[in-house]
C-alpha positions as CSV (number, residue, x, y, z in Angstrom):
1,X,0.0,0.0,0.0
2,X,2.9,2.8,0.8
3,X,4.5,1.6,-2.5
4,X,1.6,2.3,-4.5
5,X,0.3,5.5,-3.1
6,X,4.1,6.8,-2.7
7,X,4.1,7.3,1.2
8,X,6.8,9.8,2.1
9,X,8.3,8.0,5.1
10,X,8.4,4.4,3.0
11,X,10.0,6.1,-0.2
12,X,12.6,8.2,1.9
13,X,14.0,4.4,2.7
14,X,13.3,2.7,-0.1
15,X,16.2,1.3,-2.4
16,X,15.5,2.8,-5.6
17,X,15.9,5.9,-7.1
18,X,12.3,7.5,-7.4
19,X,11.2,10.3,-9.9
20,X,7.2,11.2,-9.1
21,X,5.5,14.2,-11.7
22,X,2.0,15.6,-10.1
23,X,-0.2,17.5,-11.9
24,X,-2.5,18.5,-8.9
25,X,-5.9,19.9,-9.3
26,X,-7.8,20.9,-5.9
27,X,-11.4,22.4,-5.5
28,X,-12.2,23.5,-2.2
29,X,-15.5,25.5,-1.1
30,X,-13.3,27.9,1.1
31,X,-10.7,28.3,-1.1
32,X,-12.0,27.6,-4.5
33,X,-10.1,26.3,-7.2
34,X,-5.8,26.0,-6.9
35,X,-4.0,24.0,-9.6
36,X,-0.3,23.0,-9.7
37,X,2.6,20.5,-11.0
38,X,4.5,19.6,-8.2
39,X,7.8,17.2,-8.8
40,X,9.2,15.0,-6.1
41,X,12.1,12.3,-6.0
42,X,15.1,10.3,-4.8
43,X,18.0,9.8,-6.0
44,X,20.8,7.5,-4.9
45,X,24.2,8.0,-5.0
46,X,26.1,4.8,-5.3
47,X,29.5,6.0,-6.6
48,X,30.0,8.0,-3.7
49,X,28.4,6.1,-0.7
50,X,25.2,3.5,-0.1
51,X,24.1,5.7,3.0
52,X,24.0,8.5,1.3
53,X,21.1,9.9,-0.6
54,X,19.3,13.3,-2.3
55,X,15.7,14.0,-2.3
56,X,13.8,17.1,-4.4
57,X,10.1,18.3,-4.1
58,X,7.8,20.1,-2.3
59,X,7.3,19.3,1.7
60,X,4.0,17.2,1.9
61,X,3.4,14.7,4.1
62,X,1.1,11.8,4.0
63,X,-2.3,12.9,1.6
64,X,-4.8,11.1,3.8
65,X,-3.2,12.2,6.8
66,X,-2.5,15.9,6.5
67,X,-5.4,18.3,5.5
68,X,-2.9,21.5,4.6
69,X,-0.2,20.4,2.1
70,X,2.8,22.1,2.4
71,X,4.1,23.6,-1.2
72,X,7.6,25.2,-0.1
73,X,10.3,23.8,-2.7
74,X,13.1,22.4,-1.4
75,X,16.2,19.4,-1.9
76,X,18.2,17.7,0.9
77,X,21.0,14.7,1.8
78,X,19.8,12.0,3.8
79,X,22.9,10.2,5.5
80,X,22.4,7.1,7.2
81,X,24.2,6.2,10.4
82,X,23.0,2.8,11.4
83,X,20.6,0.6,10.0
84,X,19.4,-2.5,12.4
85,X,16.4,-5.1,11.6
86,X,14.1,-3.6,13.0
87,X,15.3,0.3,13.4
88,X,17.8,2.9,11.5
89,X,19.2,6.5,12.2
90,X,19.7,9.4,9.4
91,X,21.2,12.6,9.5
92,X,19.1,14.8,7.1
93,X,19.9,18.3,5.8
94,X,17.2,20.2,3.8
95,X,17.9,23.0,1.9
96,X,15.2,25.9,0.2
97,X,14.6,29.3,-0.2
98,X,14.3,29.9,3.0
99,X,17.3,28.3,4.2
100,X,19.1,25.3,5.7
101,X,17.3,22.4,7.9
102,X,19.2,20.3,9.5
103,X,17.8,17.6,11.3
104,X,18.4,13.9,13.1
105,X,15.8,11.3,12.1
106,X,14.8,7.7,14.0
107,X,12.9,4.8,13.3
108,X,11.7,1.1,14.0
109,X,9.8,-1.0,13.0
110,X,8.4,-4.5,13.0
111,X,5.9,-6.9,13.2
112,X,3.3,-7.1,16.2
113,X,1.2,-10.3,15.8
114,X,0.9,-12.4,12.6
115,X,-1.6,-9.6,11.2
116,X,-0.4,-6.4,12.2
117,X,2.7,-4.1,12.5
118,X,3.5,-1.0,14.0
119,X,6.2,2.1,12.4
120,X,7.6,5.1,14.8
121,X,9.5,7.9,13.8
122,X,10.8,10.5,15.5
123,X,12.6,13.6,13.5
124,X,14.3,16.4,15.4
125,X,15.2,19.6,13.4
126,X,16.3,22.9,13.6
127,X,14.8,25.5,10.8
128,X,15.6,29.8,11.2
129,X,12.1,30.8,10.9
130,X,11.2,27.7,13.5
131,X,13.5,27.2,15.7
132,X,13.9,23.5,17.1
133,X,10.7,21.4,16.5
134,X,10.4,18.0,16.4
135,X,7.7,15.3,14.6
136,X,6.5,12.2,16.0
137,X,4.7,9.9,14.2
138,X,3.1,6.0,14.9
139,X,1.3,3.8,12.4
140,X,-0.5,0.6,13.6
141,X,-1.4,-1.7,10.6
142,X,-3.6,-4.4,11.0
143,X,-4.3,-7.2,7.8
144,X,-7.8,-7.5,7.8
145,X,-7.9,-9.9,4.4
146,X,-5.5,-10.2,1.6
147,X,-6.7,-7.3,-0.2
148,X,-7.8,-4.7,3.1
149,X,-5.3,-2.9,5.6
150,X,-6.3,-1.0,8.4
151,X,-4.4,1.7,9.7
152,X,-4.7,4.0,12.7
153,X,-1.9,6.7,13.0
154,X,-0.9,9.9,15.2
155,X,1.5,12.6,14.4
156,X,2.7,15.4,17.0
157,X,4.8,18.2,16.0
158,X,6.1,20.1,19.0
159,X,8.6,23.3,18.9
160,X,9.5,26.7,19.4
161,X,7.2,28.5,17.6
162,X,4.2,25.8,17.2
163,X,1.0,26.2,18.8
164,X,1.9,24.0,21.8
165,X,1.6,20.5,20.7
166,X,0.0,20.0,17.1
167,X,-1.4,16.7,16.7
168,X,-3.3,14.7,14.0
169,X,-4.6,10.9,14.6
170,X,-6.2,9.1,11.5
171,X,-7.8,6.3,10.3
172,X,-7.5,4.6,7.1
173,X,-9.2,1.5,5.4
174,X,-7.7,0.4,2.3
175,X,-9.4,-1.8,0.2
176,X,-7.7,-3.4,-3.1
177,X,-10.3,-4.2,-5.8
178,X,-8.0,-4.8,-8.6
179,X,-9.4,-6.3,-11.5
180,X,-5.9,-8.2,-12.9
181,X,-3.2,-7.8,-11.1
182,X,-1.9,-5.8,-14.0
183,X,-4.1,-3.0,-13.0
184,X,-4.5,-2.2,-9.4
185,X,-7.4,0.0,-8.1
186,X,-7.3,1.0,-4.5
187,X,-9.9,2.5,-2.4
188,X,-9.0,4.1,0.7
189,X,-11.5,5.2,3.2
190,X,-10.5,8.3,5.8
191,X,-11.2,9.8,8.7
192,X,-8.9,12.6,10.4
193,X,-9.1,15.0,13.4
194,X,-6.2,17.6,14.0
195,X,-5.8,20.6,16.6
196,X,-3.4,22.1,19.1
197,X,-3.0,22.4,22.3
198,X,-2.2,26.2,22.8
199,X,-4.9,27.2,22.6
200,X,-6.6,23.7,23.4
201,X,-9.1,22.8,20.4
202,X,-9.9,21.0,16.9
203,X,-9.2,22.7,13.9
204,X,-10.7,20.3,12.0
205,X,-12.7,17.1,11.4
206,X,-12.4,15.5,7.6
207,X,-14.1,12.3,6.4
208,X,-13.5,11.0,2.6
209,X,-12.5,8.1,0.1
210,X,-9.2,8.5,-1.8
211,X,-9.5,6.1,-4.9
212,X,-6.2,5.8,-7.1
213,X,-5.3,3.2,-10.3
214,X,-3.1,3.1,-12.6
215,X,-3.8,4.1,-16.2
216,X,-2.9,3.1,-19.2
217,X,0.7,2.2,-17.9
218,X,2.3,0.8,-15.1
219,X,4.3,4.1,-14.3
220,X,0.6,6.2,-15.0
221,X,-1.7,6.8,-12.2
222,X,-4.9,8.8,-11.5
223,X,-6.2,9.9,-8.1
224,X,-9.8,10.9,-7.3
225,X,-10.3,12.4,-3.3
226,X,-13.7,13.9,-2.5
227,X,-13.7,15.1,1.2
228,X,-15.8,16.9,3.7
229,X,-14.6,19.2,6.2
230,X,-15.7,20.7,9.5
231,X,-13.2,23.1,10.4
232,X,-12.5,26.7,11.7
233,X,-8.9,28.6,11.6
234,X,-8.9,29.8,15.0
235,X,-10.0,29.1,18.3
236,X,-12.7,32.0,18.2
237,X,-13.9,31.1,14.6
238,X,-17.1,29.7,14.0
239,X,-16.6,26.2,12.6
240,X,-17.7,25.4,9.3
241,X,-18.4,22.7,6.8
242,X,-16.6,22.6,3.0
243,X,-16.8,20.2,0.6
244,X,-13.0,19.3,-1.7
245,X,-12.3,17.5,-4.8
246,X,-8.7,16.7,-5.8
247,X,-7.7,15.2,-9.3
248,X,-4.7,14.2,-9.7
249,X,-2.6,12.8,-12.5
250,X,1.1,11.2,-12.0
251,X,4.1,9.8,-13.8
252,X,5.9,7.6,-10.7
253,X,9.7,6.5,-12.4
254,X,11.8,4.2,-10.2
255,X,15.0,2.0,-10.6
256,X,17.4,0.4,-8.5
257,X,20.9,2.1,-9.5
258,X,23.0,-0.2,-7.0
259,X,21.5,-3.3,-9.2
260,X,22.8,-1.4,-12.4
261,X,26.3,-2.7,-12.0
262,X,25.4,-6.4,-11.2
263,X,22.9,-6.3,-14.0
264,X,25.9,-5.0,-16.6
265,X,28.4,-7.6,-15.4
266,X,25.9,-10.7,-16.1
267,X,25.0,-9.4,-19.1
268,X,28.0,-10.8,-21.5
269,X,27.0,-14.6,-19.6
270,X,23.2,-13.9,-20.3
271,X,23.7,-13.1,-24.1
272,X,25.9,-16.1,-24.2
273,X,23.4,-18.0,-22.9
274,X,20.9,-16.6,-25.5
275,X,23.0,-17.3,-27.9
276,X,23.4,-21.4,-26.8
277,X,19.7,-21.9,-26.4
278,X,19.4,-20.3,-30.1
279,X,21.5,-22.5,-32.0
């Protein structure tokens, strides 16, 4: 499920080198209509180190998960220290417009019963126009069938300049209703809540269904995410309820450069191979 909706925590780990083109269109009853392209990645860097990698994009965290998307464009290094079964520490450095962010990132892993699992990460990081702040975040995943997941997740973000603790807990129900395995069609059903704690109240409560498929081809996807929101900006607002669409249309490019080397030495035994089984 992270692999095909392109979580941000599972792709800052994965092994391949990830290229991901958004063409984001969002209508929102509040805020009417925004449109953007937004381009995101991973790149390794094999020739000069395993541990080390650079990511590019815009800061956005988890779609279901996070009801204000984050647009500021920035790249960074992630530099990992130690890397166990279950957990691994990274030294990450972003770097925008608005400066340098350098940061210390944790997190483990594993398996809880035969049917669920459980992720934490911590991040600590220092940004100019923040200060310190620092981002917790636990999944708990429970296999319901071989084709539904259930996830319940809380995030906190705590610093200098944040409005005491702000927290979001969620949960998901992803449902896979693919037709072929060759083209996978995933419905996820959300529900969200988010505040802060200074002042103490909810900013907002979100139900919706995020549906997403490829098209056409296996690096094409569409996303379709109808929503409706009860939420006020401050504490002394009046809440209200919106209605938002997103449409969304992505290229997602990936390869494995570490493989690249392994696959160019075998390839003089494989065409001799080919060669034998022809004659």
């Amino acid at each position: 499920m992270d692999s095909f909706f392109g979580d941000p925590n599972y792709e800052l780990e994965s092994p391949e080198s990830l290229v991901r083109v958004v063409w984001r269109n969002d209508f929102d009853q509040s805020d009417g209509y925004n449109t953007k392209v937004r381009l995101s990645g991973k790149l390794q860097l094999p020739k000069i180190s395993k541990r080390l990698n650079l990511f590019f994009g815009g800061e956005n965290g988890d779609d279901l998960s996070n009801d204000e998307e984050k647009s500021e464009d920035r790249a960074g290094m992630l530099y990992t220290i130690d890397q166990r079964n279950r957990s691994r520490v990274d030294l990450t450095l972003d770097f925008s417009s608005m400066g340098f962010k350098p940061g210390v990132r944790f997190r483990n892993q594993g398996q809880l019963y035969e049917d669920s699992s459980y992720r934490f990460t911590q991040q600590v990081e220092y940004k100019d126009n923040k200060g310190f702040f620092t981002t917790g975040e636990l999944n708990l995943d429970k296999a319901l069938s071989d084709t539904d997941l259930l996830r319940y997740s809380n995030e906190l973000v705590y610093g200098e300049k944040t409005e005491g603790t702000e927290w979001q807990t969620t949960l998901i129900l992803f449902e896979r209703r693919s037709v072929h395995k060759s083209d996978p069609r995933v419905f996820a059903w959300f529900g969200s809540i988010n505040g802060v704690t200074d002042p103490s109240y909810v900013k907002n409560y979100r139900l919706g269904v995020l549906f997403r498929r490829q098209l056409y081809r296996p690096f094409l996807f569409v996303e379709l995410k109808p929503a409706y929101n009860f939420r006020k900006q401050n504490n002394d607002d009046v809440r209200r309820g919106a209605w938002s669409l997103e449409l969304n249309f992505e290229v997602a490019l990936e390869r494995d450069l570490r493989r690249t080397r392994d696959k160019v030495k075998s390839a003089p035994s494989s065409a001799a191979q080919s060669s034998t089984a022809g004659k």
